[in-house]
Backbone as CSV, one residue per row, in Angstrom:
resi,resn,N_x,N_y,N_z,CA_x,CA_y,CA_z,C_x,C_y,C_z
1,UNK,10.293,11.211,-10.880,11.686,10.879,-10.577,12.065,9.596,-11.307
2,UNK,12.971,9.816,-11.863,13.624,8.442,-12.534,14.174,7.364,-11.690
3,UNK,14.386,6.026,-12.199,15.133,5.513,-11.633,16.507,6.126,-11.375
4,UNK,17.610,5.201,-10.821,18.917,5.673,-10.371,19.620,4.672,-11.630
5,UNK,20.590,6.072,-12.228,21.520,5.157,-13.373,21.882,4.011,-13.132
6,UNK,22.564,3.006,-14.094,22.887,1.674,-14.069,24.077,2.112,-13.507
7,UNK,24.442,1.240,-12.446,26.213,0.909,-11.588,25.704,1.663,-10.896
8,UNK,24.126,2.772,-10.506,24.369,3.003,-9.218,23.683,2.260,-7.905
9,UNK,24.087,2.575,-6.859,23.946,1.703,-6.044,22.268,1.784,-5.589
10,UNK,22.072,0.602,-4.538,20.260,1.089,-4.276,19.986,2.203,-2.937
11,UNK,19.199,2.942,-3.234,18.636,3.782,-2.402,18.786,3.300,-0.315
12,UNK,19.117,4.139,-0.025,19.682,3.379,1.414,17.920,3.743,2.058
13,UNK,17.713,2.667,3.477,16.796,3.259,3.952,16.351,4.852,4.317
14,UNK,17.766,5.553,4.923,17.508,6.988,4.979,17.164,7.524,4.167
15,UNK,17.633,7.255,2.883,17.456,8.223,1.995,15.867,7.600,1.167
16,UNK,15.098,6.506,1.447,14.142,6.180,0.916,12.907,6.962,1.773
17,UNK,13.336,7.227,2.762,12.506,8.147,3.616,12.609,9.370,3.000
18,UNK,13.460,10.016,3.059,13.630,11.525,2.164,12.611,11.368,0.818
19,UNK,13.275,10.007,0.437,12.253,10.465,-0.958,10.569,10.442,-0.717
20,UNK,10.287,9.523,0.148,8.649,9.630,0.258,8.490,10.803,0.818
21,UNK,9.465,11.918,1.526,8.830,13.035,2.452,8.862,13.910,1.419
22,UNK,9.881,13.958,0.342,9.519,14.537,-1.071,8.087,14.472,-1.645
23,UNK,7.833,12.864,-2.154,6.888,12.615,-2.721,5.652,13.246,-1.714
24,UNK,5.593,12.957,-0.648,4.143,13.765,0.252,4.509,15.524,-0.148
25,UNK,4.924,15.981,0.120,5.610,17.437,-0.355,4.987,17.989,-1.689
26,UNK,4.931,16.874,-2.884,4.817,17.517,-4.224,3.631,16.610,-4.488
27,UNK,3.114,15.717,-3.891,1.608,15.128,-3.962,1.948,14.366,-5.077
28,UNK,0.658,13.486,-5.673,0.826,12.537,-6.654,-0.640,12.566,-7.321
29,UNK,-0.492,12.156,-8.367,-1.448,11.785,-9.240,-1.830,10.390,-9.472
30,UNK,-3.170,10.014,-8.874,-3.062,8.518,-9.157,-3.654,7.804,-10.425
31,UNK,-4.003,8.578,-11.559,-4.115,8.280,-13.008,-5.159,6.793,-12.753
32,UNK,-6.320,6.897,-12.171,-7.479,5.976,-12.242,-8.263,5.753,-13.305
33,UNK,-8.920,5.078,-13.587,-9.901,5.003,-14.828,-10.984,5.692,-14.368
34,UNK,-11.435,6.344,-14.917,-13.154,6.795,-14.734,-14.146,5.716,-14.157
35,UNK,-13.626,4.807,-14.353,-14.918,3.345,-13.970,-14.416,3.935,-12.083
36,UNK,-13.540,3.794,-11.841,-13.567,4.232,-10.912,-13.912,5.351,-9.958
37,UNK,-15.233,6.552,-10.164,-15.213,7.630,-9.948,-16.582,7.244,-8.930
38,UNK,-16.981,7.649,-8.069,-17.870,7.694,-6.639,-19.379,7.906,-7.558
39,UNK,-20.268,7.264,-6.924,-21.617,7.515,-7.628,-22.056,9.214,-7.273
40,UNK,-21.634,8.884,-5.443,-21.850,10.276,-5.021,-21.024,10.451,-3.842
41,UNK,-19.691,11.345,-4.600,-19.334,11.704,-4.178,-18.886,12.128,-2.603
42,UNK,-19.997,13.496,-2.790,-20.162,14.441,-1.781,-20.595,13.263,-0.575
43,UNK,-21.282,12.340,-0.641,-22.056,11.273,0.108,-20.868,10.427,0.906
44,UNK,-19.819,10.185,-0.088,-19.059,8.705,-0.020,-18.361,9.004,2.166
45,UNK,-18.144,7.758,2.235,-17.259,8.091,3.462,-15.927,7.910,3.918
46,UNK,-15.621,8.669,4.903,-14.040,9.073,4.235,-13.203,8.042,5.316
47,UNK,-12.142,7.722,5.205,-10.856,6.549,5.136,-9.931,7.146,5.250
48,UNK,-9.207,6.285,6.109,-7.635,6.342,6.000,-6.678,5.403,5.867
49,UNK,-5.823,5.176,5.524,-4.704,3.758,5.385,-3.370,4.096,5.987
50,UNK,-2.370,3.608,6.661,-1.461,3.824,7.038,-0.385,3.250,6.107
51,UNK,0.389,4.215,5.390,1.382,3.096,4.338,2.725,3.086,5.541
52,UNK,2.795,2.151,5.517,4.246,2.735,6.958,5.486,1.586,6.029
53,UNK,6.311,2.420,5.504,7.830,1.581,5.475,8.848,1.637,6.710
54,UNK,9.797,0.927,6.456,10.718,0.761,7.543,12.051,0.157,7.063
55,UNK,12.377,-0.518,7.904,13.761,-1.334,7.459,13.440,-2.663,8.580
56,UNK,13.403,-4.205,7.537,13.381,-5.315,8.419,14.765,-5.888,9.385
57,UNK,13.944,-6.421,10.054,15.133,-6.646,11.179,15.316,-8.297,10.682
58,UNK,14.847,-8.671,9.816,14.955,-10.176,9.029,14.593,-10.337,8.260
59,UNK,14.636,-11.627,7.607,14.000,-11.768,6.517,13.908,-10.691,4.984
60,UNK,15.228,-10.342,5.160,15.731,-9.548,3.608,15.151,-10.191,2.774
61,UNK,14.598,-9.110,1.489,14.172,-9.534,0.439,15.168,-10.743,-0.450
62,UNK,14.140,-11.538,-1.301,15.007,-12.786,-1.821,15.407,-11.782,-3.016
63,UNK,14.875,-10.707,-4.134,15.117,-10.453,-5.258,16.161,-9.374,-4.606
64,UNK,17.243,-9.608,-6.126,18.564,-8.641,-6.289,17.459,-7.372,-6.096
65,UNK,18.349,-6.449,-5.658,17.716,-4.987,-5.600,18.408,-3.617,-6.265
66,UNK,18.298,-3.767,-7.444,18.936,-2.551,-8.249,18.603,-1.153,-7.755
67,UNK,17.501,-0.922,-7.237,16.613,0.547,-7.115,16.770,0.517,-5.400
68,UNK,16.035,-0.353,-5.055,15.635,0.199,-3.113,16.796,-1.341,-2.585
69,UNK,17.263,-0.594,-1.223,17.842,-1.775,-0.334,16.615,-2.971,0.051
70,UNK,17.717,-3.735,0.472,17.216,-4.884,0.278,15.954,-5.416,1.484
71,UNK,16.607,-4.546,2.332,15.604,-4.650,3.718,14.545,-3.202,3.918
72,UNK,14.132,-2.452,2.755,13.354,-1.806,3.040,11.938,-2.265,3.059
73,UNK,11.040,-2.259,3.422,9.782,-3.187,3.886,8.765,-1.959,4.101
74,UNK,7.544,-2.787,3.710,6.426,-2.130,3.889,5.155,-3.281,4.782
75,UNK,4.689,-2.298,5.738,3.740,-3.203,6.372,2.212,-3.548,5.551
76,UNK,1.820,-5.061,5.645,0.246,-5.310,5.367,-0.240,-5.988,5.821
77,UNK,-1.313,-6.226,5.870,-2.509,-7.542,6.408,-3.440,-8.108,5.777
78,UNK,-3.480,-9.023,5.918,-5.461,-9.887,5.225,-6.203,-10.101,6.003
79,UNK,-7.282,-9.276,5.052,-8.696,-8.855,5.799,-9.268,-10.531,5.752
80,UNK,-9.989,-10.492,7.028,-10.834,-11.760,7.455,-11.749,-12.194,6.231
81,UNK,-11.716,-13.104,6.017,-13.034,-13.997,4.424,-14.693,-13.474,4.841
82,UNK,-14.461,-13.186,6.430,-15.924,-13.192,6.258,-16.195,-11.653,6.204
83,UNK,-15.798,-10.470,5.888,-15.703,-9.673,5.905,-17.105,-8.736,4.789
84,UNK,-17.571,-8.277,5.008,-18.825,-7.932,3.822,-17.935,-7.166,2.442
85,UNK,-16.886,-6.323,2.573,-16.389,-6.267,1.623,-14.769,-6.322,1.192
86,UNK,-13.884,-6.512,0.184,-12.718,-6.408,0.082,-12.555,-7.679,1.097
87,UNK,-13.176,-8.506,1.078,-12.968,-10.266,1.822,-12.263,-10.578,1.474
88,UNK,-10.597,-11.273,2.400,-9.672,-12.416,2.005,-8.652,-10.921,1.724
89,UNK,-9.157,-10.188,1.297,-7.965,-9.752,0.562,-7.006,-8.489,1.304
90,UNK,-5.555,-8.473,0.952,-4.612,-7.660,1.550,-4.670,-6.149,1.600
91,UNK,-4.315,-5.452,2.549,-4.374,-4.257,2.618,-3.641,-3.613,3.665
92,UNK,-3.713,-2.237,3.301,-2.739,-1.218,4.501,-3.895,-1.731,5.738
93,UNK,-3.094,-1.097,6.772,-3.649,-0.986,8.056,-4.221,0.294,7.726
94,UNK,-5.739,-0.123,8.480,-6.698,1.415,7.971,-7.931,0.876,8.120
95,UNK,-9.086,2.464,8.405,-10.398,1.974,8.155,-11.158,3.324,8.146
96,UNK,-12.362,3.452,8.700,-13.312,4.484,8.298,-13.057,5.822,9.501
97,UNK,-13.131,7.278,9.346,-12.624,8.104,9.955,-13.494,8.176,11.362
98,UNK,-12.994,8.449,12.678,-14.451,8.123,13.499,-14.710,9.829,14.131
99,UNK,-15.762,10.039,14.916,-16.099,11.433,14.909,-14.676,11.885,15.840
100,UNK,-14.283,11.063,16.595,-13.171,11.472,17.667,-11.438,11.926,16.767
101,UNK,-11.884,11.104,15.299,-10.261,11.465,14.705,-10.271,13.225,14.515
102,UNK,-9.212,13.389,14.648,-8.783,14.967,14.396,-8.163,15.191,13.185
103,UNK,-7.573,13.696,12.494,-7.631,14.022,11.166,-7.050,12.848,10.369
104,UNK,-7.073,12.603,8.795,-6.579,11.348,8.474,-5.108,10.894,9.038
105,UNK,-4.630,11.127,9.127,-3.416,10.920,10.083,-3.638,10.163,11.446
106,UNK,-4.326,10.580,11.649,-4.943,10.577,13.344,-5.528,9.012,13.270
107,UNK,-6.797,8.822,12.179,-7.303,7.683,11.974,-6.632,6.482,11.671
108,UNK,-5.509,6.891,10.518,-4.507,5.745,9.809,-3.869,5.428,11.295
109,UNK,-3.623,6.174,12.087,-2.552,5.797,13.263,-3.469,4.652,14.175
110,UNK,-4.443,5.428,14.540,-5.233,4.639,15.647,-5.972,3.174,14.770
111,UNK,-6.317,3.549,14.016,-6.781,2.139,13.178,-5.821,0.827,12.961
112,UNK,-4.172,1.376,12.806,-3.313,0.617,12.648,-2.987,-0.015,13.870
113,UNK,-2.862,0.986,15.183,-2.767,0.457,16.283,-3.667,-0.894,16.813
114,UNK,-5.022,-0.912,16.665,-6.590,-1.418,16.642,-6.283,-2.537,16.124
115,UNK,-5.875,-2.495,14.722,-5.487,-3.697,13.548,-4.358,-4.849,13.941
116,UNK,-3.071,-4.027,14.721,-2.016,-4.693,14.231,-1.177,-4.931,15.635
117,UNK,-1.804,-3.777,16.701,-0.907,-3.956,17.927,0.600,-3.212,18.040
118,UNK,0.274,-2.378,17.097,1.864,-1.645,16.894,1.979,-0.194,17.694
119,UNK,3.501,-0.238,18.022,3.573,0.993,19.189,3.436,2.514,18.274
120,UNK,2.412,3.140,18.280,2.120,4.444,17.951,3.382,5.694,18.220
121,UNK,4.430,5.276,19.408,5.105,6.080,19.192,6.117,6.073,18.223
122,UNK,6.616,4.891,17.939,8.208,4.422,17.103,7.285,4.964,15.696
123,UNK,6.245,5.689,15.164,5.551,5.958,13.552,5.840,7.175,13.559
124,UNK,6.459,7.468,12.483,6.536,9.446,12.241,5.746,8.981,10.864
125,UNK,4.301,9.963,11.118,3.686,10.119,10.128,4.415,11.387,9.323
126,UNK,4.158,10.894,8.010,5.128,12.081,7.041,4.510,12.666,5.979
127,UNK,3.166,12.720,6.698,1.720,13.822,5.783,1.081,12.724,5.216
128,UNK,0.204,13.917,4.088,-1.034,12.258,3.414,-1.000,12.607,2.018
129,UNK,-1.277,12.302,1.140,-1.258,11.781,-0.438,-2.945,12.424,-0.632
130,UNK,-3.249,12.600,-1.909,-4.618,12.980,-2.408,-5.880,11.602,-2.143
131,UNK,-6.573,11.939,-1.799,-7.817,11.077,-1.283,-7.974,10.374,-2.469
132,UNK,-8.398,8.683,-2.651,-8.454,7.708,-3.314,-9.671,7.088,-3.262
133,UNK,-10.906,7.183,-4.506,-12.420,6.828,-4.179,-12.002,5.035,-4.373
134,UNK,-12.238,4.785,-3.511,-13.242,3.163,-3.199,-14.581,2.607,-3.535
135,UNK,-15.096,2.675,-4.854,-16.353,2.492,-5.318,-17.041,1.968,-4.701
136,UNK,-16.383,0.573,-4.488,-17.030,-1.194,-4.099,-17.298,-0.624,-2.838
137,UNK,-17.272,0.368,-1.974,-17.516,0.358,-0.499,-17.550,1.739,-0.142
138,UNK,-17.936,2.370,-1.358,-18.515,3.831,-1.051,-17.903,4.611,-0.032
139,UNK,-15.949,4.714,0.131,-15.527,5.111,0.554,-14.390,6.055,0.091
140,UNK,-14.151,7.317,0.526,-13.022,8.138,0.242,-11.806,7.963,0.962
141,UNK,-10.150,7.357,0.223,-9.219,7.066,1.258,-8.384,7.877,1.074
142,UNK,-8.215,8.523,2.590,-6.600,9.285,2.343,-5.502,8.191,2.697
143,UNK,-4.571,7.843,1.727,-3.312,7.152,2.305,-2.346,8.058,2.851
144,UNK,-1.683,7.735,4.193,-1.236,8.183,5.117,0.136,7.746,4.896
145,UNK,1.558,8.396,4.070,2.655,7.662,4.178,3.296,7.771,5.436
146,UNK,4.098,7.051,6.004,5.075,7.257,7.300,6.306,6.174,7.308
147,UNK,6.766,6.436,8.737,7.995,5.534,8.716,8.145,5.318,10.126
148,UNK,8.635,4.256,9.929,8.749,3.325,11.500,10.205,3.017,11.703
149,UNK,10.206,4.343,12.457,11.348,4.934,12.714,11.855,3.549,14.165
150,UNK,11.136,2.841,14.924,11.376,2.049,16.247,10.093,1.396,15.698
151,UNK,10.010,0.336,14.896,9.523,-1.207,14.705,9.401,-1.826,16.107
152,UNK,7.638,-2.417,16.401,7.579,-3.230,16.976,6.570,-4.311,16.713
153,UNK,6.630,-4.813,17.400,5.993,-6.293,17.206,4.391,-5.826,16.943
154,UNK,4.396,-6.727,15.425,3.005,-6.490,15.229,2.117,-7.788,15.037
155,UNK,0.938,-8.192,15.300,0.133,-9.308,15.164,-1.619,-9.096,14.608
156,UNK,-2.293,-9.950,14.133,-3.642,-9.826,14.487,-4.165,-9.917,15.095
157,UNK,-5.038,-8.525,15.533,-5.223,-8.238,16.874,-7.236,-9.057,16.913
158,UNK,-7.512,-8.700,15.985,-8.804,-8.828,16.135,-9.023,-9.979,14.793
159,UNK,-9.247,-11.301,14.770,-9.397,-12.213,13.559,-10.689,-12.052,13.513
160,UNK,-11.801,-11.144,13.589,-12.926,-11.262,13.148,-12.833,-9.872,11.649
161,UNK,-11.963,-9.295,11.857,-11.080,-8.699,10.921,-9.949,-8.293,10.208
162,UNK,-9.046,-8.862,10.595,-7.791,-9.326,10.281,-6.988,-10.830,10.617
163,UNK,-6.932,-11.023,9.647,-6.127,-12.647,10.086,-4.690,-12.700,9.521
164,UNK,-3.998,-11.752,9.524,-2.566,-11.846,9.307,-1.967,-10.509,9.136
165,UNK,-0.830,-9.971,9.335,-0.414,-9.177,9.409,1.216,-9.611,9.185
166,UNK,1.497,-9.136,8.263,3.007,-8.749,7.677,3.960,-7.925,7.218
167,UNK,5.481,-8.097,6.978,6.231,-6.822,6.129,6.886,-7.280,4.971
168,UNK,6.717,-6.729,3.978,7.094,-7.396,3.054,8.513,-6.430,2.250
169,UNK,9.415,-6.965,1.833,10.169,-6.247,1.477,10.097,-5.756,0.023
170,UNK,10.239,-4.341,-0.139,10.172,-3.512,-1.192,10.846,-4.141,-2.263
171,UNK,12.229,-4.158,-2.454,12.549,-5.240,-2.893,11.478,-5.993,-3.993
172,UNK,10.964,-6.874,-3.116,10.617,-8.186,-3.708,9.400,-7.681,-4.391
173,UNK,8.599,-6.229,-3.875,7.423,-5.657,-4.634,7.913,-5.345,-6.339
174,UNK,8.728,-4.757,-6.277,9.651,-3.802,-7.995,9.990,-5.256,-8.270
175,UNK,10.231,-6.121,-7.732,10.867,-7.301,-8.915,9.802,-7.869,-9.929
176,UNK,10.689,-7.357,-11.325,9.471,-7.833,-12.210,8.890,-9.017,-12.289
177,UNK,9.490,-10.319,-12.048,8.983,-11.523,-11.774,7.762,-11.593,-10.587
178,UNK,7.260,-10.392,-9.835,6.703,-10.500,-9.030,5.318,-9.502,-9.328
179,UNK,5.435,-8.722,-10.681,4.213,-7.941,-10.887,3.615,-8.586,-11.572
180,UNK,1.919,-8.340,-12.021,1.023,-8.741,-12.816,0.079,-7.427,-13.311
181,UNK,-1.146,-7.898,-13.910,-2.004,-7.009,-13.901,-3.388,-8.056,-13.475
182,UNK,-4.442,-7.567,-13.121,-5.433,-8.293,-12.655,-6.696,-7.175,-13.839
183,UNK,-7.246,-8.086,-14.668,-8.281,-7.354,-15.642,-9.859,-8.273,-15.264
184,UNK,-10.898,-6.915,-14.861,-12.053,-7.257,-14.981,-12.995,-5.923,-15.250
185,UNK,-14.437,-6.412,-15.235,-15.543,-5.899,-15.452,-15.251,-5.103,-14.611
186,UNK,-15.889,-3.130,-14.574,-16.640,-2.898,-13.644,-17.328,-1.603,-14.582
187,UNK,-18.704,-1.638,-13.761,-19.683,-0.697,-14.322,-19.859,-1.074,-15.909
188,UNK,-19.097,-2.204,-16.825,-19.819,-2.864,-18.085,-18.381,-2.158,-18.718
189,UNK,-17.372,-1.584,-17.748,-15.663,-1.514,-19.203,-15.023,-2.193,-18.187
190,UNK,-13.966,-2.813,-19.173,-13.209,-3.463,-18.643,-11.647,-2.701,-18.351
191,UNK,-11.583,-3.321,-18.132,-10.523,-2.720,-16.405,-9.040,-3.217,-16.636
192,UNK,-7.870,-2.731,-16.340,-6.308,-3.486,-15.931,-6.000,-2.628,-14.803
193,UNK,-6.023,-3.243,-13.273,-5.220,-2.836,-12.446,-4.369,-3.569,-11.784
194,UNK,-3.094,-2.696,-11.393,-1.745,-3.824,-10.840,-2.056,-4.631,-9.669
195,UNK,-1.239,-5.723,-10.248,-1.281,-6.857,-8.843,0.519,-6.892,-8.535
196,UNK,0.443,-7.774,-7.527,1.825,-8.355,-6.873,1.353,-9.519,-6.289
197,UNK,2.402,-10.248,-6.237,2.532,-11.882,-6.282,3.874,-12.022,-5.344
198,UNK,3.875,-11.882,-4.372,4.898,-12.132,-3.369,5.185,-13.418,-2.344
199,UNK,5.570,-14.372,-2.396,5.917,-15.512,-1.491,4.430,-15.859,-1.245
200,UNK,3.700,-16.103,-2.515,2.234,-16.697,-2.443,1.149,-15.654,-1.741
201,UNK,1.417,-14.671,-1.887,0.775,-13.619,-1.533,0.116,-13.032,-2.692
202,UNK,-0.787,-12.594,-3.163,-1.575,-11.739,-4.107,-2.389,-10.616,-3.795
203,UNK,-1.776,-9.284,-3.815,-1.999,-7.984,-3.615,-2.342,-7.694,-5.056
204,UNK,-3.576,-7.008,-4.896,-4.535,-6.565,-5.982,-5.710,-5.517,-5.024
205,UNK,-6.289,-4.641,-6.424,-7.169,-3.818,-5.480,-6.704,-2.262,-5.761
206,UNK,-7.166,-2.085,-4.420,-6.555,-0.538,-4.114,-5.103,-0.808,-3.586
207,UNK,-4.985,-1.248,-2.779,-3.542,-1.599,-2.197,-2.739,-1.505,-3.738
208,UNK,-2.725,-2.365,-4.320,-1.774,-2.575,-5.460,-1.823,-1.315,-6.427
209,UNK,-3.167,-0.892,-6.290,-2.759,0.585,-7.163,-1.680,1.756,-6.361
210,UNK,-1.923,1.850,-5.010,-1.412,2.598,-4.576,0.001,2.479,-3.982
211,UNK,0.709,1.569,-3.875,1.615,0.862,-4.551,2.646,0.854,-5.700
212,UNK,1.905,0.564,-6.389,2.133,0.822,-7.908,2.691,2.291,-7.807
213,UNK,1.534,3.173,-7.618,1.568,4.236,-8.178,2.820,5.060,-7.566
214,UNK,3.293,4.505,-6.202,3.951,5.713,-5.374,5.399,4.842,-6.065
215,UNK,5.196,3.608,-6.151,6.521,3.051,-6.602,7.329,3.754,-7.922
216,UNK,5.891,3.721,-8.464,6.374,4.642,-10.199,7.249,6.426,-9.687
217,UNK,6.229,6.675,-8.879,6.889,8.146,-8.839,7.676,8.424,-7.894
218,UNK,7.988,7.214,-6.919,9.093,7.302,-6.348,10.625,7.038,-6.834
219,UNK,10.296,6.454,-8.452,11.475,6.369,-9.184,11.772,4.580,-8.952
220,UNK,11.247,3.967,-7.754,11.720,2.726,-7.927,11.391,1.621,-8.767
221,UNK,10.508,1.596,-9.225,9.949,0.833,-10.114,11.002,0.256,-11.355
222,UNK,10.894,-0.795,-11.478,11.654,-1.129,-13.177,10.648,-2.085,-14.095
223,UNK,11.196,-2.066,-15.245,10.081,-2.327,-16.677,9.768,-3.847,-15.965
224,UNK,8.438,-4.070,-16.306,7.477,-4.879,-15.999,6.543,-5.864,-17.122
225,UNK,6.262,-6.448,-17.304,5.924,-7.748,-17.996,3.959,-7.073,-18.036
226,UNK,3.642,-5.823,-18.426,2.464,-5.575,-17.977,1.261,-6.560,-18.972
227,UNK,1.507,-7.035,-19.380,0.502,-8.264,-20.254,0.298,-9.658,-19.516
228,UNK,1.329,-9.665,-17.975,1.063,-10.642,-17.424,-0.200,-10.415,-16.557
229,UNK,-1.101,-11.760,-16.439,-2.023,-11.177,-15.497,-2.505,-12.526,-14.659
230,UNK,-3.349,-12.152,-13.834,-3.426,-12.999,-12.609,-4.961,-12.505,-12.601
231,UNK,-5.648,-13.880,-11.568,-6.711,-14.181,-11.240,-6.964,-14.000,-10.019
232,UNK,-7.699,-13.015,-9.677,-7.745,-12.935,-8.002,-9.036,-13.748,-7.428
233,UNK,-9.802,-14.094,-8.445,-10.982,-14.696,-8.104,-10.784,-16.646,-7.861
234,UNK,-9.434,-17.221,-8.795,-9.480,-18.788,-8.736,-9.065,-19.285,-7.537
């Protein structure tokens, strides 16, 4: 899907919902590098993430918004430093599938609940996206898109694994002043995957690919500075 012609207006929250229930509908391709492919597979263990947008009840995005309104928002958190893997760093609400889930859906919901303290009923999950390998942690993720249809108060529930929890507005994600790329080693090739740089925030990882990726084929995305890059390690 393309962007929306110039002079037209930005995508209203309703209709940004339609488009992700599209995008779950016709699935996506997340165009990974091979460095990224599971040692074993069949082995790896399987994940879920909750991508949940909404509409903020404050704190509107600071960047003009040509593509998405200004208060459309997506929820995240930072994982605790002491964490054995993906330490310090931002991510969906989500974690590993447990024998009791009935299905990735099921997990992204209850994990988010666990994570963040958020009311399970105000979420219309709106299906799941193709499973996403996690090398660094030998995990398979289904991302779970939805919408938070009745927003409530969310916090860190548990700081021995989460120490913050936020919404950030879409908006301020597509503003090109706010993308990067983050380039390193893995498996001995070197690597470019997207970052974001939001009100001193640095999303990199899986998060930022998946991100990225739904932004591109959700049409919102605009041209980007992709030679800029950032350090997630200084």
């Amino acid at each position: 899907m393309s962007a929306p012609a110039a002079g037209a207006g930005p995508a209203t929250p309703l209709g940004a919902r339609a488009e992700l229930e599209a995008l779950v509908r016709r699935g996506i391709d997340w165009r990974v590098d091979p460095s990224r492919a599971l040692p074993r597979p069949g082995a790896a263990r399987p994940a879920a993430v909750l991508v949940l947008f909404g509409v903020l009840d404050d704190s509107p995005a600071d960047a003009a918004a040509p593509v998405v309104a200004r208060d459309l928002d997506v929820l995240l958190q930072r994982r605790a430093a002491t964490l054995g893997h993906h330490a310090g760093q931002v991510s969906f609400p989500g974690g590993r599938l447990d024998p009791g889930d009935a299905s990735p859906e099921a997990a992204a919901v209850r994990e988010a609940v666990e994570e963040t303290g958020l009311d399970p009923t105000g979420v219309d999950v709106l299906g799941t996206l193709a499973p996403l390998a996690l090398p660094v942690s030998d995990h398979l993720v289904t991302p779970v898109p939805a919408w938070w249809s009745r927003p409530s108060q969310v916090v860190a529930v548990d700081h021995a694994e989460t120490v913050d929890v936020f919404r950030v507005p879409v908006a301020d994600l597509v503003d090109p002043a706010h993308r990067a790329s983050v380039v390193h080693d893995r498996g001995g090739v070197r690597v470019r995957t997207p970052a974001f740089e939001v009100a001193g925030v640095l999303v990199w990882g899986f998060t930022a690919i998946v991100l990225a990726r739904m932004l591109d084929e959700l049409g919102w995305s605009v041209p980007w500075d992709h030679g800029r890059t950032v350090d997630p390690w200084s």
